[in-house]
N, CA, C and O atoms as CSV, one atom per row, in Angstrom:
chain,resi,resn,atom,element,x,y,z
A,1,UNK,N,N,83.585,101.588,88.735
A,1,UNK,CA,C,82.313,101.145,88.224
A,1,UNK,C,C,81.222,101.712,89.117
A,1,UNK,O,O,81.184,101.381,90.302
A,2,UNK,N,N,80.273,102.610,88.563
A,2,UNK,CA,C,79.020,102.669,89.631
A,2,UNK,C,C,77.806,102.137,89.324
A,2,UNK,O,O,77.320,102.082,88.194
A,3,UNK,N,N,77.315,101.742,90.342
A,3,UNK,CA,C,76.379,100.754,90.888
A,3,UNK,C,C,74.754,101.641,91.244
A,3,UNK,O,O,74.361,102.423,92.111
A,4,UNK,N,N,74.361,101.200,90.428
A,4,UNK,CA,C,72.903,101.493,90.954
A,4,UNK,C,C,71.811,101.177,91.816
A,4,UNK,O,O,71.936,100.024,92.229
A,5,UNK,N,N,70.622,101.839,92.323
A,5,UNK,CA,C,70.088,101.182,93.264
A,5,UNK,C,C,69.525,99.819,92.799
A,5,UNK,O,O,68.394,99.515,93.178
A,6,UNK,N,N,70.087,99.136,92.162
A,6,UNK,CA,C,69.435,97.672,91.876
A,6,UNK,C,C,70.961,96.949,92.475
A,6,UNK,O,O,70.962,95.732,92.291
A,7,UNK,N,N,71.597,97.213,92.810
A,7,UNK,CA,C,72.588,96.637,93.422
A,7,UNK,C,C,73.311,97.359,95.163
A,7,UNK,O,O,74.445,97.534,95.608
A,8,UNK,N,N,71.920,97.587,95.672
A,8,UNK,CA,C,71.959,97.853,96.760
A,8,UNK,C,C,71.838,96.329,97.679
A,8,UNK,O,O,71.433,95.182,97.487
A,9,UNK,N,N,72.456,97.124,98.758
A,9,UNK,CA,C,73.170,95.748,99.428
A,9,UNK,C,C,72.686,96.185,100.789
A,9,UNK,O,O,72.883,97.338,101.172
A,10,UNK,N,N,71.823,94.961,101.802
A,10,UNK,CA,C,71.347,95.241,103.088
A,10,UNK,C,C,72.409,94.634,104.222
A,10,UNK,O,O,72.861,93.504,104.404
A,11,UNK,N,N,72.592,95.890,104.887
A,11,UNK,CA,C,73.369,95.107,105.986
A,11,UNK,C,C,72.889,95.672,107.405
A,11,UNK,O,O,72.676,96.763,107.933
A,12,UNK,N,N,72.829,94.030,107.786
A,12,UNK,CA,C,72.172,94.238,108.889
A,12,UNK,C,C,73.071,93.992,110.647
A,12,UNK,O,O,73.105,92.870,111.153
A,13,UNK,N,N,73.579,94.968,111.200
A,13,UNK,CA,C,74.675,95.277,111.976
A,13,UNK,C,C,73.996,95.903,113.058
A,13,UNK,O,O,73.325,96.931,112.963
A,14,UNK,N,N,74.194,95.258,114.065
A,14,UNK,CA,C,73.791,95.936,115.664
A,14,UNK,C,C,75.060,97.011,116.376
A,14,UNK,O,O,74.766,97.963,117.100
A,15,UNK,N,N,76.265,96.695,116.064
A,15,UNK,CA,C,77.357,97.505,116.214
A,15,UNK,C,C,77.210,98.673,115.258
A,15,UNK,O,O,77.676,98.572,114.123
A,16,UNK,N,N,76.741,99.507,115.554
A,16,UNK,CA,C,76.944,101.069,115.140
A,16,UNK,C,C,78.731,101.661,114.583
A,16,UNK,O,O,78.763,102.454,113.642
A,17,UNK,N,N,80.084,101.210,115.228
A,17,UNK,CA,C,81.131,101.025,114.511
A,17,UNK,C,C,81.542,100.664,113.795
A,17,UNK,O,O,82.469,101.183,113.173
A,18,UNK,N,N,80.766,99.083,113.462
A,18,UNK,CA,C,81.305,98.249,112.692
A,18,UNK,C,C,80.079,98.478,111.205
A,18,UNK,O,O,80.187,98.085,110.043
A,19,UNK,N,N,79.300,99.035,111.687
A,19,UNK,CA,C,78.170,99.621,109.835
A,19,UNK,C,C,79.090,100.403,109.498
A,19,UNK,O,O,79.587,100.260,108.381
A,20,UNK,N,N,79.622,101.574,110.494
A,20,UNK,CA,C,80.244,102.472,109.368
A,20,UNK,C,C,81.618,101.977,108.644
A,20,UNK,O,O,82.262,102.627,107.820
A,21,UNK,N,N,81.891,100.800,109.094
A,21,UNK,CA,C,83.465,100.625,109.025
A,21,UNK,C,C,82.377,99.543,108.002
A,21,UNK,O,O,83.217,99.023,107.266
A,22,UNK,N,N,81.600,99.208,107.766
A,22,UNK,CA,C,81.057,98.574,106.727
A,22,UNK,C,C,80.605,99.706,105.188
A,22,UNK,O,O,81.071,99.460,104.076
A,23,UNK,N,N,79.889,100.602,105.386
A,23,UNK,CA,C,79.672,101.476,104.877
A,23,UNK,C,C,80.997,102.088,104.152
A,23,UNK,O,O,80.883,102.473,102.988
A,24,UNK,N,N,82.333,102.191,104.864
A,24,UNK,CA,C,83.432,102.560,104.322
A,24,UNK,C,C,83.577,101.609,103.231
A,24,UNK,O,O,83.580,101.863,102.027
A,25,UNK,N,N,83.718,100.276,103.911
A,25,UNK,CA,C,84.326,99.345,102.614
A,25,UNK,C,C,83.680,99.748,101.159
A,25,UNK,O,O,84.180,99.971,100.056
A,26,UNK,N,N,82.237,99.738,101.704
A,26,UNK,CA,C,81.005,99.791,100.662
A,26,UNK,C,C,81.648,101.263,99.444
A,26,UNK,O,O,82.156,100.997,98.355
A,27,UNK,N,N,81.531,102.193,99.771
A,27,UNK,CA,C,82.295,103.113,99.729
A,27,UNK,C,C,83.698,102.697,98.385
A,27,UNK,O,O,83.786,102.649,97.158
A,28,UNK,N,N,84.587,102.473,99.601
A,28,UNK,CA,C,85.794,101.894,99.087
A,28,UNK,C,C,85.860,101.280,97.589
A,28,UNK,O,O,86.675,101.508,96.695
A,29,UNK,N,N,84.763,100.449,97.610
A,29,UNK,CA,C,84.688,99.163,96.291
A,29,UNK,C,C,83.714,99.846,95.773
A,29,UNK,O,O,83.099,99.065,95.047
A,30,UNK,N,N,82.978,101.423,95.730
A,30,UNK,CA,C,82.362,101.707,94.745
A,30,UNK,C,C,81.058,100.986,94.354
A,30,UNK,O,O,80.660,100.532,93.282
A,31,UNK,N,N,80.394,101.048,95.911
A,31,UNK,CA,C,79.307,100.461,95.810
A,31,UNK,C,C,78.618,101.453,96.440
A,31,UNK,O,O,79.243,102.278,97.107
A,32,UNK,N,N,76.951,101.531,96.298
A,32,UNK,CA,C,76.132,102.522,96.728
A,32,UNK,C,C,76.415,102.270,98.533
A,32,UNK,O,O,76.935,101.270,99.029
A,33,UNK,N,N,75.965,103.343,99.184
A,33,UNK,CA,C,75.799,102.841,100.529
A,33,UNK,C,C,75.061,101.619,101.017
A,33,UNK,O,O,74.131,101.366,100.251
A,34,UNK,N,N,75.130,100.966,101.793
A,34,UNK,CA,C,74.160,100.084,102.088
A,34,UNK,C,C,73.153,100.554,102.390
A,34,UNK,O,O,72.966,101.763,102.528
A,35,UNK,N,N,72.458,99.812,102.521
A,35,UNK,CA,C,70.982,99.941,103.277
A,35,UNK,C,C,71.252,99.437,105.036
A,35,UNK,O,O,71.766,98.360,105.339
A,36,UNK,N,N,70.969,100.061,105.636
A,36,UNK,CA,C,71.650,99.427,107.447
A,36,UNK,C,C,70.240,99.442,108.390
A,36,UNK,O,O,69.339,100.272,108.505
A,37,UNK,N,N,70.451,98.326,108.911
A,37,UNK,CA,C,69.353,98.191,110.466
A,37,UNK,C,C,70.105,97.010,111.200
A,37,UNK,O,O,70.825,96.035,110.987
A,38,UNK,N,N,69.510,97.683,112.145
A,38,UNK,CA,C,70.214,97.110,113.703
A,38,UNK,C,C,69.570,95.702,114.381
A,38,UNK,O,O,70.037,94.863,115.152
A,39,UNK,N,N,68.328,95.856,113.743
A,39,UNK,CA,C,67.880,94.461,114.367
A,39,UNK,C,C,66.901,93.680,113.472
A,39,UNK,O,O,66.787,94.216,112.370
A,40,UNK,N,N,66.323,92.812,113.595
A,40,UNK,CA,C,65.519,92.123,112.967
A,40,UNK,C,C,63.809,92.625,112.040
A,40,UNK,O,O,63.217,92.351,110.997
A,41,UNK,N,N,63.639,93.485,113.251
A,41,UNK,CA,C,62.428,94.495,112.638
A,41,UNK,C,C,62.703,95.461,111.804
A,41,UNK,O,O,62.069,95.715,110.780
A,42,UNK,N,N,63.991,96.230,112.357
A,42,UNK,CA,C,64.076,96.835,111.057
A,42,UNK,C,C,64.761,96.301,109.439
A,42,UNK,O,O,64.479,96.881,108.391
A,43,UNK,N,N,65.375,95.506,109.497
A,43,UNK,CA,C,65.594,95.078,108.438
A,43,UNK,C,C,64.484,94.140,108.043
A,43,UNK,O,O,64.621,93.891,106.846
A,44,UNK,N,N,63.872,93.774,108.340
A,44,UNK,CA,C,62.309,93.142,107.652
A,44,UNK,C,C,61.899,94.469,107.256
A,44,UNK,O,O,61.856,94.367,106.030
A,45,UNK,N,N,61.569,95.663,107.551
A,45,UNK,CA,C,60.520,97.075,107.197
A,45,UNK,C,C,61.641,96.993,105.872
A,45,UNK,O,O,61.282,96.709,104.730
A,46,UNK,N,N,62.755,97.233,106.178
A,46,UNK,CA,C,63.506,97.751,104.697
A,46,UNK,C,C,63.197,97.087,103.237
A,46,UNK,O,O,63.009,97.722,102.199
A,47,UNK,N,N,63.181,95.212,103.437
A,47,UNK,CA,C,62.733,94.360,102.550
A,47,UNK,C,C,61.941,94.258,102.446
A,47,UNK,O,O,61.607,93.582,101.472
A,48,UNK,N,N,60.581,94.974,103.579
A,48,UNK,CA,C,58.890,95.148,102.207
A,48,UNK,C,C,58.716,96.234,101.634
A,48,UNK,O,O,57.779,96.446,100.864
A,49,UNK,N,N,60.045,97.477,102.094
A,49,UNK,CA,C,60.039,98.565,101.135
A,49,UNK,C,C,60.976,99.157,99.906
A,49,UNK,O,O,60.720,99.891,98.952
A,50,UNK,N,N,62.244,98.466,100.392
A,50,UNK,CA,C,63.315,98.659,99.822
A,50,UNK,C,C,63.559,97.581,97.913
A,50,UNK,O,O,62.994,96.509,97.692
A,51,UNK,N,N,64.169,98.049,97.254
A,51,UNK,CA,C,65.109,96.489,96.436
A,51,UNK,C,C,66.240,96.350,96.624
A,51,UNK,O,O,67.183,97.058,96.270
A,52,UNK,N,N,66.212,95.227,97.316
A,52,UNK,CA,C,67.499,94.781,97.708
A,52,UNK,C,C,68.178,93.658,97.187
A,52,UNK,O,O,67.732,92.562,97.527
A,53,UNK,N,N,69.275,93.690,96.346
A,53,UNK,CA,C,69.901,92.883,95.844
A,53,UNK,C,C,70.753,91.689,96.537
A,53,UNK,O,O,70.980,90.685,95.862
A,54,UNK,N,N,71.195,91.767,97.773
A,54,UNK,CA,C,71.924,90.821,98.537
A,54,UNK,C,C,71.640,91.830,99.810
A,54,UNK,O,O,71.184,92.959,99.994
A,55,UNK,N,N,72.431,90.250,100.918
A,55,UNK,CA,C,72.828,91.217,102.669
A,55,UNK,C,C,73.355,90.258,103.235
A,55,UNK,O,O,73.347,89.037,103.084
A,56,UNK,N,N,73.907,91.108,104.040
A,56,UNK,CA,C,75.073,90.697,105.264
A,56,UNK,C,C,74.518,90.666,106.421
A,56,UNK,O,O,74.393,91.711,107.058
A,57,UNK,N,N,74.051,89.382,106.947
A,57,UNK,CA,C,73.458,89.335,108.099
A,57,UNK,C,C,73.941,88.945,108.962
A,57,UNK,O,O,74.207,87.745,109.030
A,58,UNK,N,N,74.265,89.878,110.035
A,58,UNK,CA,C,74.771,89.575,111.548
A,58,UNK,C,C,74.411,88.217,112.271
A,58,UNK,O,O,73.247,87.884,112.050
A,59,UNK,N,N,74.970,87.533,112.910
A,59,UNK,CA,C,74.191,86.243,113.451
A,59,UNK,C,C,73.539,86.667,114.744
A,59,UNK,O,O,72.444,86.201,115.060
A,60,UNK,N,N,74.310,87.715,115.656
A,60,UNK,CA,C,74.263,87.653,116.698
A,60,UNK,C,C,73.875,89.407,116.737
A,60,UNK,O,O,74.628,90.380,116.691
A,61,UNK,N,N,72.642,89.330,116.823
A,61,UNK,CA,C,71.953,90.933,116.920
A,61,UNK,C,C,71.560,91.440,118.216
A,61,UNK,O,O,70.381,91.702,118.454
A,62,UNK,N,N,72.575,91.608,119.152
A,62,UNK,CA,C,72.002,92.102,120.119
A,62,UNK,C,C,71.969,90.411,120.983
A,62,UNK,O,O,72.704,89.428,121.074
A,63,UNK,N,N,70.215,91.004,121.642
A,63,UNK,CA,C,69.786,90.024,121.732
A,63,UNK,C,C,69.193,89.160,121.176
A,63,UNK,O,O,68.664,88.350,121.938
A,64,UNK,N,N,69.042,88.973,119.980
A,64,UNK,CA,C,68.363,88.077,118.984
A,64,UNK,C,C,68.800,87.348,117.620
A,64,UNK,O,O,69.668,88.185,117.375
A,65,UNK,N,N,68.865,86.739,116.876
A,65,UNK,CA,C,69.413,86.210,116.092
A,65,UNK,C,C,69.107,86.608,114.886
A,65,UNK,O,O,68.140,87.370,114.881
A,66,UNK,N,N,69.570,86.380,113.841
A,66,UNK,CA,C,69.360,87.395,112.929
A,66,UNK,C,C,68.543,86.018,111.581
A,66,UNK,O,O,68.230,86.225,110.409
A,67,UNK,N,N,68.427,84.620,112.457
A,67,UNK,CA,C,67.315,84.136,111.551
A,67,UNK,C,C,65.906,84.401,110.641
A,67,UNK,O,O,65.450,83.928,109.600
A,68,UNK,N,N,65.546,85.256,111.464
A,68,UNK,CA,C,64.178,85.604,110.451
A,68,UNK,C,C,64.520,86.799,109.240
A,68,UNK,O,O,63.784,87.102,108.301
A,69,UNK,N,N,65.538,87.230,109.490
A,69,UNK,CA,C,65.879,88.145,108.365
A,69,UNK,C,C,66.438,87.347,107.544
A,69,UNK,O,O,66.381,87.885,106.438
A,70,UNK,N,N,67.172,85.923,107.451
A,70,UNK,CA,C,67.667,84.969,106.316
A,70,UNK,C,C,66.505,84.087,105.956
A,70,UNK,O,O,66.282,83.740,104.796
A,71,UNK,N,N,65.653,83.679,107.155
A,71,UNK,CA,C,64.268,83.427,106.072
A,71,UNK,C,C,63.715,83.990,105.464
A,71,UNK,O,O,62.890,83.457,104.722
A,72,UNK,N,N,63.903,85.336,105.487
A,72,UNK,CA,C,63.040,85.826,104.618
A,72,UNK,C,C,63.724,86.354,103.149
A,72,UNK,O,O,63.204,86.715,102.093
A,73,UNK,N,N,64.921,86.244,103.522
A,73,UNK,CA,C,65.788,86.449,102.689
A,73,UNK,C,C,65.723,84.920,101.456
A,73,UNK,O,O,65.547,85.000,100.240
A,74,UNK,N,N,65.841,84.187,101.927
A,74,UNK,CA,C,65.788,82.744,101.595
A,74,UNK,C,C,64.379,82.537,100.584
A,74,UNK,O,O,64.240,81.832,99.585
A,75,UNK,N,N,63.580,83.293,101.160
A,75,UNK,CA,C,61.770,83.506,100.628
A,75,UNK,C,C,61.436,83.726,99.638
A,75,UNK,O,O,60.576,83.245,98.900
A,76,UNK,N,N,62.747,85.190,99.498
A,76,UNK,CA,C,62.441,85.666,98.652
A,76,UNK,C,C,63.246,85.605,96.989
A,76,UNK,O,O,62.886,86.104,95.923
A,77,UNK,N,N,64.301,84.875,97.298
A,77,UNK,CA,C,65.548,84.147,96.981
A,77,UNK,C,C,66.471,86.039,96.407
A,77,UNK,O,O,66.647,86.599,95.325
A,78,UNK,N,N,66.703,86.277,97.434
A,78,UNK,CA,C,67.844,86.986,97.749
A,78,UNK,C,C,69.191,86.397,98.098
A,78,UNK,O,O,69.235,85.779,99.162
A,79,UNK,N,N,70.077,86.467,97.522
A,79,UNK,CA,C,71.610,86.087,98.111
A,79,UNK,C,C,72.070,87.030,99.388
A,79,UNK,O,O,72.070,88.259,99.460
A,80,UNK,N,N,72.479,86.002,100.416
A,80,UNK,CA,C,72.987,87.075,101.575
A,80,UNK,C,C,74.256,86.124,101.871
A,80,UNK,O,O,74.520,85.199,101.103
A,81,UNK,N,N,74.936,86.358,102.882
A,81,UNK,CA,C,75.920,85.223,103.429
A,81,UNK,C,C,75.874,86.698,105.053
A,81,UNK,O,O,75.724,87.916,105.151
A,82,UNK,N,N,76.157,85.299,106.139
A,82,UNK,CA,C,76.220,85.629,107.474
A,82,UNK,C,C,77.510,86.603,107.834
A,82,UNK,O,O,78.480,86.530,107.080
A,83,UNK,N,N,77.554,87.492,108.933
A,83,UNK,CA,C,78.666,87.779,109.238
A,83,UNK,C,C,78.322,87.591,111.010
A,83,UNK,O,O,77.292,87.748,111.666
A,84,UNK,N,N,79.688,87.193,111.362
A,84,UNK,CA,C,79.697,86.466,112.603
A,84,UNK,C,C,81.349,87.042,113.309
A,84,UNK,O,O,82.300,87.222,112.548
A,85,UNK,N,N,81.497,87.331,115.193
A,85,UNK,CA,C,81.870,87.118,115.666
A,85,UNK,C,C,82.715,85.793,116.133
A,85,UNK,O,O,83.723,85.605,116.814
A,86,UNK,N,N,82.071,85.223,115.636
A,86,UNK,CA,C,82.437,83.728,115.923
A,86,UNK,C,C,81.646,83.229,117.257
A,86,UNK,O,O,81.488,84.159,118.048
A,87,UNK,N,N,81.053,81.854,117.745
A,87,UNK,CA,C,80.943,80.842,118.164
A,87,UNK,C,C,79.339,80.334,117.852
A,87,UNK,O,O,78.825,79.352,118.388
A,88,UNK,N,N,78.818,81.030,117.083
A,88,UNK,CA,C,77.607,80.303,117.075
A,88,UNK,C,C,77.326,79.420,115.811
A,88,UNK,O,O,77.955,79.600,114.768
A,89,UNK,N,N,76.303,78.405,115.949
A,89,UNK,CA,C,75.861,77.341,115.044
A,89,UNK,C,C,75.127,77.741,114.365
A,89,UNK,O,O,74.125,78.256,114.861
A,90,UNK,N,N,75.273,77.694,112.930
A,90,UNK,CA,C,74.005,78.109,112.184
A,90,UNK,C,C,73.190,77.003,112.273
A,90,UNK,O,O,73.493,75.909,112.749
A,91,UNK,N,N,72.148,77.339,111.796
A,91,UNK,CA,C,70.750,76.191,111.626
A,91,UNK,C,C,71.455,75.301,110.464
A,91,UNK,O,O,72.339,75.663,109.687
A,92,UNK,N,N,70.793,73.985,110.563
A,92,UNK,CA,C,70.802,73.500,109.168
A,92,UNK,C,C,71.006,74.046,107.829
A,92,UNK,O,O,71.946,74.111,107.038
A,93,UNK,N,N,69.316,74.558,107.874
A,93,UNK,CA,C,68.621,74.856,106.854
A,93,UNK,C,C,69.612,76.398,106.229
A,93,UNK,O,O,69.211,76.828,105.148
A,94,UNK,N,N,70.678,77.072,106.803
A,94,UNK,CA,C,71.736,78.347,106.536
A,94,UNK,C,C,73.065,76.987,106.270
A,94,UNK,O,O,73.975,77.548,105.660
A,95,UNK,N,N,73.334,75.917,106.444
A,95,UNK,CA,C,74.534,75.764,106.497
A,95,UNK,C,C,75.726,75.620,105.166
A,95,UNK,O,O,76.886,75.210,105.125
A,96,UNK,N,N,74.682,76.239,104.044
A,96,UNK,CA,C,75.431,76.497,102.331
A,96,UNK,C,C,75.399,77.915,102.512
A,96,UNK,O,O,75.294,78.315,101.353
A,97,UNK,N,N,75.427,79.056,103.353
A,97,UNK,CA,C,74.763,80.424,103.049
A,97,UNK,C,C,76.965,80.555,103.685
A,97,UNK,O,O,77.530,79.919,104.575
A,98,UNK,N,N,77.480,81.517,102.823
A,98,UNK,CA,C,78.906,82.199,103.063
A,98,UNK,C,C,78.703,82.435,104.898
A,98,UNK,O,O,77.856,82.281,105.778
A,99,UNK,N,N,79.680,82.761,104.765
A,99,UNK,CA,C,80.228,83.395,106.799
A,99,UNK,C,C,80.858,84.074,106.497
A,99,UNK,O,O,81.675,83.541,105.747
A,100,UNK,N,N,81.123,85.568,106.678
A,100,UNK,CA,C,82.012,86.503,106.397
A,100,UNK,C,C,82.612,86.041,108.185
A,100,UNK,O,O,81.763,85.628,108.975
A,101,UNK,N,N,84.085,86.173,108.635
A,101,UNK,CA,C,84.411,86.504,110.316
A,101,UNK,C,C,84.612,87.989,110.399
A,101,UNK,O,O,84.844,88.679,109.407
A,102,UNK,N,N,84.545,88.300,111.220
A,102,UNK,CA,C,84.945,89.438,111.723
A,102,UNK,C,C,86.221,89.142,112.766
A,102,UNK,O,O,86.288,88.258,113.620
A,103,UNK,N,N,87.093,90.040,112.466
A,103,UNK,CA,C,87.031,91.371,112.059
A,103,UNK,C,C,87.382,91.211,110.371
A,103,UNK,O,O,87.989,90.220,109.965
A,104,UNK,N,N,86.910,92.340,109.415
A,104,UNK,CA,C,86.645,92.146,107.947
A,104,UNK,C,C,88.083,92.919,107.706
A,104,UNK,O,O,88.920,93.702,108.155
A,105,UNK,N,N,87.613,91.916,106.456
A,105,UNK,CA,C,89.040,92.174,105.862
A,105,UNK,C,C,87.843,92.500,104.551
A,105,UNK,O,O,86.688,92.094,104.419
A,106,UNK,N,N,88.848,93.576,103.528
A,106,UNK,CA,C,87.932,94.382,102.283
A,106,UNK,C,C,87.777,93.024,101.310
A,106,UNK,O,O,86.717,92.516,100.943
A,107,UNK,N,N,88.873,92.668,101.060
A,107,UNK,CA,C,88.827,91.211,100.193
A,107,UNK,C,C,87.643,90.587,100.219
A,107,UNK,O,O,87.021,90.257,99.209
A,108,UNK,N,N,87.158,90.335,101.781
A,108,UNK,CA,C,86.449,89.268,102.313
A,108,UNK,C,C,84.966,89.599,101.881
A,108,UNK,O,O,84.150,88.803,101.416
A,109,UNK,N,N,84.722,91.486,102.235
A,109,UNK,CA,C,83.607,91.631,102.032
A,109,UNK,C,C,83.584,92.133,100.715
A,109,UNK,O,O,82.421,92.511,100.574
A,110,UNK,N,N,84.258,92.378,99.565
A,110,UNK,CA,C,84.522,92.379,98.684
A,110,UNK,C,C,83.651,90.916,97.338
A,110,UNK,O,O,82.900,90.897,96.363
A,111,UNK,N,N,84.661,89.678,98.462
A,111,UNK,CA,C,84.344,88.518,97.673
A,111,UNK,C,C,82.530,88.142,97.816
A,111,UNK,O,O,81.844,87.570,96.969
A,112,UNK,N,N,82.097,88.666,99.139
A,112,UNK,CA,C,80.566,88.135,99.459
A,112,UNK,C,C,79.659,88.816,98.525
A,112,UNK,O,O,78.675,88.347,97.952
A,113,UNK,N,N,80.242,90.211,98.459
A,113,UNK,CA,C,79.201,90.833,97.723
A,113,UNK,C,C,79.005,91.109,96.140
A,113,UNK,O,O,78.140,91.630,95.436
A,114,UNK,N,N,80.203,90.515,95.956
A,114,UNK,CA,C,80.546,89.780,94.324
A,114,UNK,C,C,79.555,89.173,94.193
A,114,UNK,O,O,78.689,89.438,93.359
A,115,UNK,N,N,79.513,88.054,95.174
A,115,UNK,CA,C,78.694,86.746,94.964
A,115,UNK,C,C,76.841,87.007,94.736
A,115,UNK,O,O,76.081,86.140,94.305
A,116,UNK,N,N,76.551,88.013,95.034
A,116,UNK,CA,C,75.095,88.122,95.184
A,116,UNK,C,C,74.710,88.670,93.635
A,116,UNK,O,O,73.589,88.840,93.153
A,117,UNK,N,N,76.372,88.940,92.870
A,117,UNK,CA,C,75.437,89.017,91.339
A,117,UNK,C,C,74.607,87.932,90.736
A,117,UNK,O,O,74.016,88.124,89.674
């Protein structure tokens, strides 16, 4: 099935290994490339320029959290669900939003990005 840019998908990944090993899946399941940024600023520039249909937001960006990219996500009522290392607390106000874990399994990111139809 191919996918057009109305079903472009933002993912937002500070690990430079783990986008492309994201980008593969993307790939894999016959989805356009993602859209990719590393931290919080740039994935805000992408969503006042880009259309973005869903995203995969890192919790743990570096040094910063990857909250203001799900508020704004939330804003704009975009579907995203988190992807996480594991140990941190989401906020409240995220605690219905998916958790992909890492390390990904295709299924997993498969099933999230189903969900943003």
């Amino acid at each position: 099935m191919n996918m057009t840019n109305e079903r472009r998908i933002l993912v937002v990944e500070d690990d430079a290994l783990i986008g492309m090993l994201l980008g593969d899946m993307f790939e894999a399941l016959d989805y356009p490339p993602p859209a990719q940024a590393a931290n919080n600023f740039a994935a805000l520039d992408i969503l006042k320029n880009e259309s973005i249909s869903g995203a995969l937001v890192d919790i743990n960006l570096g040094g910063e959290k990857g909250w203001p990219v799900a508020e704004e996500l939330t804003r704009r009522g975009i579907k995203f669900a988190f992807t996480t290392g594991g140990g941190t607390d989401v906020p409240e106000a995220y605690r219905d939003v998916p958790v992909v874990s890492k390390p990904f399994r295709l299924k997993d990111i498969e099933a999230a990005v189903e969900a943003f139809r």
